[in-house]
GUFI-208705 format. One line per 3 residues: number of its first residue (from 1); their letters; for each residue z, y, x of C-alpha. Coordinates in steps of 0.05 Angstrom, whole numbers, padded with zeros to 5 digits. Layout:
REM GUFI-208705
NUM> A> Z,Y,X; ...
END
This chain:
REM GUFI-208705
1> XXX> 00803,00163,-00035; 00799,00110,00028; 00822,00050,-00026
4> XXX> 00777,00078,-00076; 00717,00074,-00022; 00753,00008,00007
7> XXX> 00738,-00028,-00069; 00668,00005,-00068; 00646,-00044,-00005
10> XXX> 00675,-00093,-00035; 00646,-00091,-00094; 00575,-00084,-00050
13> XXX> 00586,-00139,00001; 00544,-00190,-00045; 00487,-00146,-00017
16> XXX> 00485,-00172,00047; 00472,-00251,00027; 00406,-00216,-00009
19> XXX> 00393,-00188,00056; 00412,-00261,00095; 00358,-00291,00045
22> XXX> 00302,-00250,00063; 00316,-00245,00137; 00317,-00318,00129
25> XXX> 00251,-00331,00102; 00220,-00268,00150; 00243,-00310,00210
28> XXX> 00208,-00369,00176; 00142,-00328,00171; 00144,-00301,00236
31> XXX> 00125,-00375,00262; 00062,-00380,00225; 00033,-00335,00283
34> XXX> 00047,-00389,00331; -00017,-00430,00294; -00059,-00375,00324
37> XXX> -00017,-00376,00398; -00036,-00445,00412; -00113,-00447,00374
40> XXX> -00133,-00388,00421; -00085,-00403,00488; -00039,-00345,00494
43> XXX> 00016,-00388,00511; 00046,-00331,00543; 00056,-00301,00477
46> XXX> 00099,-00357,00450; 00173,-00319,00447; 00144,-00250,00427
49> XXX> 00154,-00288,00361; 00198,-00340,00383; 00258,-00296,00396
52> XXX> 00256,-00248,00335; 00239,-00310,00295; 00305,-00342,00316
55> XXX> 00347,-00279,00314; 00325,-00277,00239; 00340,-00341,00222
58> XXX> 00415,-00346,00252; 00435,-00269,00225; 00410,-00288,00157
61> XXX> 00446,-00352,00152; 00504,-00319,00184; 00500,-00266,00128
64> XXX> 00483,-00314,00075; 00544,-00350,00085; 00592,-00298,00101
67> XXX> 00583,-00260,00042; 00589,-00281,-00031; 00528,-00287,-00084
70> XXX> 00522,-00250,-00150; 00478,-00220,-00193; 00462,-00153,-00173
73> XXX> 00469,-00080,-00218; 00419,-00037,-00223; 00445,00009,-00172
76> XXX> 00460,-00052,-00125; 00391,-00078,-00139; 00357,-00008,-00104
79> XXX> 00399,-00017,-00051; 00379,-00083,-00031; 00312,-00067,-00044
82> XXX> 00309,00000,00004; 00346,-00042,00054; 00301,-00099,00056
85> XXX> 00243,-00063,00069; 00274,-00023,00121; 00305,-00091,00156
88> XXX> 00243,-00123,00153; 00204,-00067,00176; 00255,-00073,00239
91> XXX> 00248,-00145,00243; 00172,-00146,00237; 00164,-00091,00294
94> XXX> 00204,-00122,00350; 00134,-00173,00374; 00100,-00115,00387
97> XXX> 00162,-00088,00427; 00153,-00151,00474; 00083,-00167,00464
100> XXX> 00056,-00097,00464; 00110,-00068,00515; 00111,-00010,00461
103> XXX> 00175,00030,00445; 00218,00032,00385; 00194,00074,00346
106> XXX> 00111,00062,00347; 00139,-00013,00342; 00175,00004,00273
109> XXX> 00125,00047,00250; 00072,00006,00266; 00114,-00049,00217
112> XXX> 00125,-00006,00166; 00051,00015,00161; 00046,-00057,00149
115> XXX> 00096,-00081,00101; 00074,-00016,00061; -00004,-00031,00060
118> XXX> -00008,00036,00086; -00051,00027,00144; -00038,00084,00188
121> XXX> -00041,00047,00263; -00007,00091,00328; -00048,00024,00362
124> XXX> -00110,00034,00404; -00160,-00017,00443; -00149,-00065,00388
127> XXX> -00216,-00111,00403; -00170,-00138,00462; -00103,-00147,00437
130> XXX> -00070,-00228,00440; -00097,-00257,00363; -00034,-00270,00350
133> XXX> -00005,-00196,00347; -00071,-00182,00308; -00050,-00250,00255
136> XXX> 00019,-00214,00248; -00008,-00143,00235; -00060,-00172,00182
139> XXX> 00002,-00225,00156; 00053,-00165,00141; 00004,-00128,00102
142> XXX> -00012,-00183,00052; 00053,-00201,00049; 00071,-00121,00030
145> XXX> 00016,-00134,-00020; 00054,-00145,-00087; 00119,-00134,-00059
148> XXX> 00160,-00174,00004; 00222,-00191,-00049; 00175,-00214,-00104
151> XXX> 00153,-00267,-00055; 00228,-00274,-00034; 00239,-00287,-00110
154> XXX> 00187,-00336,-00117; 00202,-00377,-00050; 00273,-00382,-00059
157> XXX> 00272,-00396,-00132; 00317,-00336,-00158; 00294,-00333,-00228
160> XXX> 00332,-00297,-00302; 00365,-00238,-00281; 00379,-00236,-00224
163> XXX> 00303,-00233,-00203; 00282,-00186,-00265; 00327,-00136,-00225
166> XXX> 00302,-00142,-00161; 00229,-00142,-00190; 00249,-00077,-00235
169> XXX> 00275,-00040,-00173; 00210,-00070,-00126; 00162,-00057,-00179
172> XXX> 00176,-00011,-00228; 00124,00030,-00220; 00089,-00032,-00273
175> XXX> 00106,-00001,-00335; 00065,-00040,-00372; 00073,-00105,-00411
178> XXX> 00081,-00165,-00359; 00030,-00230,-00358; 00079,-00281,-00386
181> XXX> 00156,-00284,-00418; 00191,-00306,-00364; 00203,-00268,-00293
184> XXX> 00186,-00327,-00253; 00125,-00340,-00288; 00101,-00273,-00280
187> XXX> 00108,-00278,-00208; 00070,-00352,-00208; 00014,-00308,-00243
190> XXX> 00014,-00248,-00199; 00015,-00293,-00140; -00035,-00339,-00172
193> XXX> -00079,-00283,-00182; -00069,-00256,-00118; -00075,-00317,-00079
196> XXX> -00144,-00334,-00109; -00178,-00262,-00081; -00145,-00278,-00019
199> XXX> -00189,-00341,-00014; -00247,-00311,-00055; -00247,-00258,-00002
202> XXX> -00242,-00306,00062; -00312,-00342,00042; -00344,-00278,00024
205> XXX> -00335,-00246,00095; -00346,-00317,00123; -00412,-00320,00093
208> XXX> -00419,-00252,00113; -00420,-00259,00190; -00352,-00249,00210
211> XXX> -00314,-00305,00247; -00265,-00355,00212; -00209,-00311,00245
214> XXX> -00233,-00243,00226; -00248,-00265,00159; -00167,-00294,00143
217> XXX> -00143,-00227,00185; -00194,-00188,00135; -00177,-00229,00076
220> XXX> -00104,-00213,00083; -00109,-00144,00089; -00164,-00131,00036
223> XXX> -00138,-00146,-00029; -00076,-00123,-00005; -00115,-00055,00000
226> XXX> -00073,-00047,00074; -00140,-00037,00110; -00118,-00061,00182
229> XXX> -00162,-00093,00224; -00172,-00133,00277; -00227,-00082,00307
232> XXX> -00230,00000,00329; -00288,00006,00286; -00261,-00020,00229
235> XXX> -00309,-00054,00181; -00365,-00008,00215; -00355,-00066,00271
238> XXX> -00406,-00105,00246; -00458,-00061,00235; -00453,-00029,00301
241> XXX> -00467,-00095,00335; -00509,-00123,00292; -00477,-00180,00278
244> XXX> -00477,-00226,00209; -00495,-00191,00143; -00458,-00119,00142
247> XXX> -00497,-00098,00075; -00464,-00164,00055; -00396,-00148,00085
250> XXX> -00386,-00085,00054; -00413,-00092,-00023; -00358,-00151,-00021
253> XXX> -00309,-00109,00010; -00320,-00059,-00041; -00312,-00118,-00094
256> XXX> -00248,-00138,-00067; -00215,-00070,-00051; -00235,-00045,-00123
259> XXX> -00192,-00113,-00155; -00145,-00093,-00115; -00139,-00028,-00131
262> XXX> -00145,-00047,-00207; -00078,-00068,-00250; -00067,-00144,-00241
265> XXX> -00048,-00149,-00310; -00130,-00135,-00323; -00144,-00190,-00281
268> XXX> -00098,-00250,-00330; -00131,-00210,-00387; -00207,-00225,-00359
271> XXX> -00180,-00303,-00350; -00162,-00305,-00414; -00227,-00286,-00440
274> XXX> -00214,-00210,-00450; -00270,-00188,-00404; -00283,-00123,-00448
277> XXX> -00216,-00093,-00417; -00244,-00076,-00357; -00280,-00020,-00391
280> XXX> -00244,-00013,-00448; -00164,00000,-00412; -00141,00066,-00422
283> XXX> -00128,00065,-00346; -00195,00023,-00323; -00238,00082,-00359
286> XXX> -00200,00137,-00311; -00208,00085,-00256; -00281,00079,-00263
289> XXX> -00285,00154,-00282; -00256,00177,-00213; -00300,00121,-00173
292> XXX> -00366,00142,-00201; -00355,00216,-00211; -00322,00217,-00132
295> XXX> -00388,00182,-00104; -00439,00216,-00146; -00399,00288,-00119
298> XXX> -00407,00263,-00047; -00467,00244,-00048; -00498,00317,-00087
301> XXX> -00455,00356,-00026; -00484,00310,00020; -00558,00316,-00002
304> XXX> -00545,00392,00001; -00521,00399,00061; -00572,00353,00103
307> XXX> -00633,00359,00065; -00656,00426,00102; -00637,00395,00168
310> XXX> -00676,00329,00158; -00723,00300,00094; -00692,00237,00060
313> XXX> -00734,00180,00038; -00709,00123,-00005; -00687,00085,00056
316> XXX> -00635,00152,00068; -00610,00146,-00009; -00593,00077,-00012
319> XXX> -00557,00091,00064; -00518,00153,00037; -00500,00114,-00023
322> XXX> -00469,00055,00003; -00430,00094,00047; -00405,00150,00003
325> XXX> -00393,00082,-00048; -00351,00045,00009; -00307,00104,00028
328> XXX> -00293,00126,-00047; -00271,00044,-00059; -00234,00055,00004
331> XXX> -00196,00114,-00011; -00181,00108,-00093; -00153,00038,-00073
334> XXX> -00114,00065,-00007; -00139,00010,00039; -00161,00056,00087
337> XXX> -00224,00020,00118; -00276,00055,00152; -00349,00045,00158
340> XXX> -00356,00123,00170; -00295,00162,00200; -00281,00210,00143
343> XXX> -00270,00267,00193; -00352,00259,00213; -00403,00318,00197
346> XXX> -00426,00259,00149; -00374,00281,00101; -00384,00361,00096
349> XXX> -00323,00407,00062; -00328,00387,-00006; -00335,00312,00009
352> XXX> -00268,00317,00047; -00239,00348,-00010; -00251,00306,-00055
355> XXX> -00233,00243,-00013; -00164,00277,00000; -00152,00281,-00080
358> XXX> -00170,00205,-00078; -00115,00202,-00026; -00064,00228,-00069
361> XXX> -00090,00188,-00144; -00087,00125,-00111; -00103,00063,-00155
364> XXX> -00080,00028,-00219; -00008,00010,-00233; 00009,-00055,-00228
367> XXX> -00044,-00061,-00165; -00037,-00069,-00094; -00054,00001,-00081
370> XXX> -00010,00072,-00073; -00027,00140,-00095; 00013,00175,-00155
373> XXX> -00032,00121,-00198; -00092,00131,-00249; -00048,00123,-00300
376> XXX> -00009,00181,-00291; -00065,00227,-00266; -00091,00203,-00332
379> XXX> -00033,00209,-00370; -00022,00278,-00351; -00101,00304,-00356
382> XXX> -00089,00280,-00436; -00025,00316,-00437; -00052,00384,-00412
385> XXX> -00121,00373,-00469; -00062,00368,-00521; -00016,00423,-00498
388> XXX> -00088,00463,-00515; -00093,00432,-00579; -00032,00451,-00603
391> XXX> -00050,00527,-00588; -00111,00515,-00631; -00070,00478,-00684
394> XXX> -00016,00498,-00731; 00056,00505,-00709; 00084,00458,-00756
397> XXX> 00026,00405,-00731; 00045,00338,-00704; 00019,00317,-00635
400> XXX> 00044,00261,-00603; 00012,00238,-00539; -00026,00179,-00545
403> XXX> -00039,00118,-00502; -00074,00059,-00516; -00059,00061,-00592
406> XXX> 00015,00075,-00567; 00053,00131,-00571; 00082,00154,-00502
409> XXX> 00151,00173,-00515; 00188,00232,-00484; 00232,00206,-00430
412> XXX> 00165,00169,-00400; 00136,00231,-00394; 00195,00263,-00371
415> XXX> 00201,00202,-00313; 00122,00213,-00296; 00135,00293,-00287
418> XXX> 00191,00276,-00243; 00157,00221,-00204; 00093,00266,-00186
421> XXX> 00129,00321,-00171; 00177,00284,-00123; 00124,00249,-00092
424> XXX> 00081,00320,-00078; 00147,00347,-00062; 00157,00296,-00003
427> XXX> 00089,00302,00018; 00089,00383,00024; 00158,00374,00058
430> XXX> 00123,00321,00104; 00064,00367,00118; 00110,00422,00141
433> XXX> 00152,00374,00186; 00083,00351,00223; 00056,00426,00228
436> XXX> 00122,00445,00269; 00131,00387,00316; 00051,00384,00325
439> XXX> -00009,00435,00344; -00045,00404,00278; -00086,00452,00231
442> XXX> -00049,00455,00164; -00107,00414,00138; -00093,00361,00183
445> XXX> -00022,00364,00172; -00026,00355,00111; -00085,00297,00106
448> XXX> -00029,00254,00150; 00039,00258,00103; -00006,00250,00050
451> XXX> -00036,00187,00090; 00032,00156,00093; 00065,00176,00018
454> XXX> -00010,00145,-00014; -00008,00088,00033; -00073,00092,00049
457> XXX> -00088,00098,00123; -00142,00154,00138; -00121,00221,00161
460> XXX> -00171,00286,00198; -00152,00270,00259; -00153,00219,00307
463> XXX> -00110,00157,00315; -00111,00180,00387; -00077,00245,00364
466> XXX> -00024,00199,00308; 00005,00162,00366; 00019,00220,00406
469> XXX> 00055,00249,00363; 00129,00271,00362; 00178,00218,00345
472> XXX> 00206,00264,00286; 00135,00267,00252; 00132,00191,00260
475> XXX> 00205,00181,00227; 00179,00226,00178; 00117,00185,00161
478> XXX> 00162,00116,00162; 00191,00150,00101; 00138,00178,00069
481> XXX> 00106,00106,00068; 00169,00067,00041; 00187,00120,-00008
484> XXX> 00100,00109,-00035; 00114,00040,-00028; 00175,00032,-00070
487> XXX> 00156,00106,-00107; 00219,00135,-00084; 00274,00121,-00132
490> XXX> 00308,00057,-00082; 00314,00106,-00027; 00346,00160,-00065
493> XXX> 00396,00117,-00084; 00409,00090,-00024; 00415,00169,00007
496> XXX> 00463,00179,-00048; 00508,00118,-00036; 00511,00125,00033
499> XXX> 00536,00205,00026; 00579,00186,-00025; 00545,00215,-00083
502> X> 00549,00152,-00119
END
């Protein structure tokens, strides 16, 4: 049994150059907040990144030649993956252990949070924190964006099959057909695509008001649907002081969250000339069904509820709209900003409702954002319509289930069951951890797992309330966001592996 587990490492140690690789390139990346160190003074700042920076660099080059390189199996490709985000997430926590004085664990969860797009901060008084720990926040969550290995792929060059393996165990939550042949130029197209938002989003809020840093910090963690920012009051920052454009700010933030929350795959088809499949998408149609029917809900319970207390006038509609519009964009896409706290009066029962079921659909596959996806909230809505039919229809009577002129086979359906009900399993299991190590309603309980498995960032309660939490709720959230992030499957491997179930 001890050889037998003895040739098991072995066979495993190519793992660790992976892991040398991206610790590598994460200590090159943790420079790039030295640009803002010496623009804005805070000199004093220089090792928070310095040192981790550093200690990156030598372990990974220490691991990358120690250990040999080979293409990894599928099993050896989820374990690289789960560990990389969890190393990074390590690595990309320690400058706010020396520039925030913060302990370990907010430090790693406040990484993680990151990495994952999720957006849940245990950080207050953010308006006077150094610019660069806000840079590295903002940074981490665009890099998270379409996945920290695909860029590890496409920096280092690690193309054929070796990177179709580690993109399969990142991303295989994107089912569908990819942009181009080749893995590599899939990832030049992704990155491409992702790249120009990025900078379409940067001029917008620059236009808008906001200043050349806030807009890059903003830009990063927009179409990354992360939702940090570099304020308390989130996008509502702008407003409240009266400062550029906000009408401005948020109809493009709105713009930009809903790309990002849409498959990127629609995107290549609109610059190709296919503009009609933004409407036309199987998926797109749910995505615009959810959006539309979510605000027009919010803003009927809304209307109820207020228009005994006070009359509205036109000026009042157009107000309730654009908010109940930037909070649904903010929640179906999991970005998580805020230009109305979701646990105000503002948003009565129903509304609050209704943005929790956001919280768990998430966005598009293939997208930036978390959730259990459209697509399979859609997917399973036409399966339960033809489980009905087939009561209606003859026993004999032939119903497959139909997608986009494509017939979904069985074991996809099977894998979508599975997937939804692991992920509400998690979350449930989550909800019960926080209601025993906390004095949180149930409701609130559960808005926070379900927070950290969507990767979305809003909760009912306050983030004064998140960071004092236990340390075990916290752990638990760190792995309800990676297991959102990578959708569970990585880390269940890597739980079986290490207790010697595989």
């Amino acid at each position: 049994m001890f050889k037998q587990l003895l040739q098991n490492v072995k066979e495993r140690l190519y793992i660790f150059n992976y892991l040398g690789t991206l610790l590598v390139i994460t200590g090159l990346l943790m420079l790039l907040p030295l640009i803002p160190i010496f623009v804005y003074d805070e000199e004093q700042s220089l090792f928070t990144f310095i040192l981790p920076a550093g200690f990156s660099l030598i372990a990974g080059l220490g691991l990358q030649l120690g250990f040999p390189l080979k293409k990894p199996s599928v099993r050896g490709a989820m374990v690289i993956t789960a560990l990389g985000w969890i190393l990074v997430g390590l690595i990309g926590g320690v400058p706010y252990i020396l520039g925030l004085k913060k302990s370990f664990i907010d430090a790693f969860f406040e990484s993680v949070s990151g990495f994952t797009t999720t957006g849940i901060t245990v950080f207050e008084h953010l308006d006077s924190m150094p610019k660069c720990i806000l840079f590295w926040r903002a940074f981490t969550q665009w890099l998270g964006g379409v996945g920290i290995l695909s860029f590890f792929m496409a920096v280092s060059f690690r193309g054929g099959s070796i990177a179709a393996a580690l993109f399969s165990a990142e991303g295989h939550k994107v089912t569908v057909a990819r942009p181009a042949p080749g893995i590599f130029h899939t990832l030049v197209i992704l990155w491409g695509i992702y790249g120009f938002f990025s900078i379409l989003s940067f001029i917008l809020f620059w236009l808008g008001g906001m200043s050349i840093f806030d807009a890059i910090t903003h830009s990063f963690t927009c179409i990354s649907t992360g939702g940090f920012s570099t304020h308390d009051a989130s996008l509502a920052y702008w407003q409240q002081n009266h400062i550029g454009h906000p009408w401005f700010l948020e109809l493009s933030t709105v713009a930009i969250m809903l790309a990002g929350g849409a498959n990127f795959l629609i995107h290549y088809r609109v610059l190709q000339g296919k503009v009609k499949t933004i409407f036309t998408d199987f998926e797109m149609k749910w995505y615009w069904l959810f959006t539309i029917s979510a605000v027009a809900v919010i803003m009927l319970d809304h209307f109820v509820a207020f228009a005994k207390v006070e009359p509205l006038d036109l000026q009042d509609f157009f107000k309730i709209f654009r908010i109940s519009l930037f909070q649904v964009s903010s929640l179906i896409t999991s970005t998580g900003y805020l230009t109305v706290d979701i646990n105000s009066p503002f948003f009565p029962a129903l509304s609050k409702q209704v943005l929790m079921t956001l919280m768990i659909i998430g966005g598009c596959i293939g997208s930036t954002a978390g959730g259990i996806k459209v697509m399979r909230a859609g997917i399973l809505f036409r399966l339960f319509s033809l489980e009905l039919k087939r009561i209606i229809r003859p026993r004999r009577a032939v119903l497959p289930l139909v997608v986009s002129g494509k017939i979904v086979e069985s074991g996809e359906i099977y894998r979508i069951a599975a997937l939804v009900w692991g992920w509400l399993a998690i979350v449930m299991a989550g909800a019960f951890i926080t209601a025993f190590f906390s004095d949180l309603d149930p409701w609130q309980a559960l808005s926070g797992m379900a927070s950290a498995m969507g990767n979305m960032g809003p909760f009912y309660f306050s983030v004064h309330k998140m960071a004092s939490l236990s340390w075990v709720i916290k752990l638990t959230y760190i792995f309800g966001m990676l297991a959102g992030r990578l959708e569970i499957l990585p880390l269940a491997v890597l739980a079986a592996i290490l207790f010697r179930r595989l």
